[in-house]
N, C-alpha and C positions, 0 to 999 in steps of 0.2 A: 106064770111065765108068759101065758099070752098076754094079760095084760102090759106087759113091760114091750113086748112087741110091740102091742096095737102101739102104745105110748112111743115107741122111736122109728115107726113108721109115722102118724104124726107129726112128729115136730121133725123126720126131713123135708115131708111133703108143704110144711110149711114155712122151712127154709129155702128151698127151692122155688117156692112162691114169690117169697118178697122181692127180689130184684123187679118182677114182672110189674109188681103195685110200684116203687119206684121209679120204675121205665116210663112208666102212665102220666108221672108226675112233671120228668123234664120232656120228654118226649125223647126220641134215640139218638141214643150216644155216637159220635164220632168216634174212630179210632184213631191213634195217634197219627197213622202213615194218613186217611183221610183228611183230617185236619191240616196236617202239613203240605197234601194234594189241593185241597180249599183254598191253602194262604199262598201258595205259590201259583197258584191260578188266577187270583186278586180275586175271589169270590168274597172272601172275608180278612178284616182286616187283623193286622198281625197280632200276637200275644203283645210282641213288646208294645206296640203304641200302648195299648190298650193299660198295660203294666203300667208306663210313665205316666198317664193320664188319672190312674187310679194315686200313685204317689206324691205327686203335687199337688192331687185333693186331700188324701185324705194321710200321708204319710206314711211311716211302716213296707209293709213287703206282704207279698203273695204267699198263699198258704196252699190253695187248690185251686186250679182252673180245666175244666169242660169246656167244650162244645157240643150243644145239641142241635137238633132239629126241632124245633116248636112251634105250634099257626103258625106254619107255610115259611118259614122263618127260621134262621141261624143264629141261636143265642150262645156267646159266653156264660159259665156261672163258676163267679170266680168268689170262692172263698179271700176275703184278706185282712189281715191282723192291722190296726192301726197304729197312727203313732203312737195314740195314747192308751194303748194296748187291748183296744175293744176289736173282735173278732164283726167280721161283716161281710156278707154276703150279697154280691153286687152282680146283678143280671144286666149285657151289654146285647146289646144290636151288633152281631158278629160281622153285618157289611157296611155300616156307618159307623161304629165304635159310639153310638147313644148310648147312656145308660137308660134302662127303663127302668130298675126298681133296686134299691138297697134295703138290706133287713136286718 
């Protein structure tokens, strides 16, 4: 019986981990009301540009988009499905609407 303890003490303490490795990765998340304080401040540029710019490249529609904080920096990371139905994953420059990297 303890052992089935130790074992779901375990695996919450390392559920409750993962977000934090996650976190590490994009650097910290916006919250929606943030974001929307961001774009209506013109610190960063709007989803929608950023939207129509991704669709007349690459066609299809958005699946997921963030905003983080990254080096010193305000990324998008926008999941989007294409037209040719390939899933892509396109990191933007949240106050010039660049792309820096697609995956």
């Amino acid at each position: 019986m303890k052992t089935l303890a130790t074992i779901l003490l375990f695996a919450a303490i390392a559920a409750v981990a993962t977000p934090a490795h996650a976190q590490g990765q994009w650097g910290n998340s916006f919250t929606a009301d943030e974001a929307r304080d961001a774009r209506d401040k013109g610190d960063v540029v709007p989803l929608r540009t950023i939207f129509n710019q991704l669709k007349n490249r690459y066609g299809g529609y958005q699946i997921d988009a963030n905003l983080f904080n990254r080096e010193r920096r305000q990324v998008y990371v926008i999941d989007w499905m294409t037209g040719k139905g390939e899933r892509i994953r396109v990191t933007v420059d949240a106050k010039t609407g660049r792309t820096l990297s697609t995956d």
